[in-house]
C-alpha positions as CSV (number, residue, x, y, z in Angstrom):
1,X,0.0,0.0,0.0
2,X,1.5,3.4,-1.2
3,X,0.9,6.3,1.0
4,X,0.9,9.9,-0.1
5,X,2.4,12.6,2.8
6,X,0.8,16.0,1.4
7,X,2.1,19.0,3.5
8,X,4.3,22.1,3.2
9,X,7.7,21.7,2.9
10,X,8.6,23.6,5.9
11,X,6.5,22.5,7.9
12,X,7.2,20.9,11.3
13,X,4.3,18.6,11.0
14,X,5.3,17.7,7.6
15,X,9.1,16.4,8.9
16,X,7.7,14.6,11.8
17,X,5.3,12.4,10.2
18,X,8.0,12.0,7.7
19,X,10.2,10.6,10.6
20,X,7.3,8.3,11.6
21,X,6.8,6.8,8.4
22,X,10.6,6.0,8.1
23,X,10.6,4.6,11.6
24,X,7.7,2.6,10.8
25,X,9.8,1.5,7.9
26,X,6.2,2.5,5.6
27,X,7.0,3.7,1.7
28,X,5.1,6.9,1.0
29,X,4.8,9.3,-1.8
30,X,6.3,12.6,-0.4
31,X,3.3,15.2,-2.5
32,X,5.0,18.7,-1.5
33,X,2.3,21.6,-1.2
34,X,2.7,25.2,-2.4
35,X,0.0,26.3,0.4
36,X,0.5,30.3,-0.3
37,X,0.6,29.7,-3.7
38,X,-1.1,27.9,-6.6
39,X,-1.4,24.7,-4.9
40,X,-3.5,26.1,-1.9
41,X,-7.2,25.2,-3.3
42,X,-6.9,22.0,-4.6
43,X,-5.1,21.0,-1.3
44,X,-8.0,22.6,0.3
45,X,-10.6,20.5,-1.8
46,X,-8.5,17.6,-0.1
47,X,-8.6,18.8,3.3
48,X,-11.0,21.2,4.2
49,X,-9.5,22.2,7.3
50,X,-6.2,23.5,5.2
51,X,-3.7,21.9,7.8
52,X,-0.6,19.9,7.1
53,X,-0.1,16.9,6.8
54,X,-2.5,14.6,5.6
55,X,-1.9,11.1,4.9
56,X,-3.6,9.7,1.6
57,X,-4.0,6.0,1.1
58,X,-4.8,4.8,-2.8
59,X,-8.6,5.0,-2.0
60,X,-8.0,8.7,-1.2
61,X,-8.8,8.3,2.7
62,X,-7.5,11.3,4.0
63,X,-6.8,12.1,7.8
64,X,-4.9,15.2,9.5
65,X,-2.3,13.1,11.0
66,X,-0.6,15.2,13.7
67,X,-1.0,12.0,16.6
68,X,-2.3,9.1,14.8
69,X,0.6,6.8,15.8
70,X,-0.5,7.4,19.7
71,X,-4.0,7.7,19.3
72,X,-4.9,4.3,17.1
73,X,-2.0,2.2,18.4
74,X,-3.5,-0.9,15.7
75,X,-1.7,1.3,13.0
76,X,-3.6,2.4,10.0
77,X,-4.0,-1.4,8.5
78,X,-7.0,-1.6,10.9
79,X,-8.8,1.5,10.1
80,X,-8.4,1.2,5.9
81,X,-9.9,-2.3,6.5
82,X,-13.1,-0.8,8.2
83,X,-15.8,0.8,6.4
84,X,-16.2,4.3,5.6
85,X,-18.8,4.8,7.9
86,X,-16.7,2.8,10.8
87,X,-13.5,5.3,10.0
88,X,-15.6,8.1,10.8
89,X,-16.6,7.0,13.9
90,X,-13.1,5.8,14.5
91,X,-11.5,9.4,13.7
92,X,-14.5,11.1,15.7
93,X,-13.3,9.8,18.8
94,X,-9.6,11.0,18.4
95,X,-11.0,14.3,18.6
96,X,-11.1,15.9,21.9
97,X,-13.4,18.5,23.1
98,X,-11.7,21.9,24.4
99,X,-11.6,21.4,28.3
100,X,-13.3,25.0,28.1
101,X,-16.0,23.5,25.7
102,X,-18.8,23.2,28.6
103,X,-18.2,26.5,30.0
104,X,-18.9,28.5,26.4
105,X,-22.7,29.8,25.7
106,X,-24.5,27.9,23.4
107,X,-25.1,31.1,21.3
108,X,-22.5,33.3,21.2
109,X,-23.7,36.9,22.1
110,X,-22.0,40.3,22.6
111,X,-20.4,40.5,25.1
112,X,-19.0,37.3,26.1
């Protein structure tokens, strides 16, 4: 399975999950981004969010991958294998609320 690391190449993100995949011993596609340039929309069509770096899989799963190695410690093998419906609950619960979350009104109103 080829892997694609799309990201900036000066990115800090970018050279860590570079150093995981070569750790992990994983072959990837290195996919360098231009994101204040040319490049930035189609990256954004990819990932929404505009954050470096993602990690595509052939069938163009796509997942911000800033902790993934200590958040889903089966590796990626086990969450490709899962539906896409599955993933999505998977990736949902690696995702945190703000500790401050409960203490924010509902509806945001001037002044907070």
């Amino acid at each position: 399975m080829m892997l694609a690391l799309q990201g900036g190449k000066r990115s800090p993100f970018v050279r860590r999950v570079t150093i995981w995949l070569d750790l992990q011993g994983r072959e990837f596609e290195p996919r360098p981004v231009d994101l204040f340039g040319a490049d930035f929309e189609s990256f954004r069509a990819r990932n929404p969010l505009s954050r470096v770096a993602v990690l595509t899989t052939p069938t163009w799963w796509s997942v911000r991958v800033d902790c993934l190695r200590s958040q889903v410690g089966q590796g990626l093998e086990a969450i490709e294998a899962q539906t896409p419906e599955a993933r999505s609950q998977k990736l949902d619960g690696l995702v945190a609320p703000h500790p401050m979350a409960s203490t924010l009104p509902s509806s945001p109103e001037w002044p907070f």
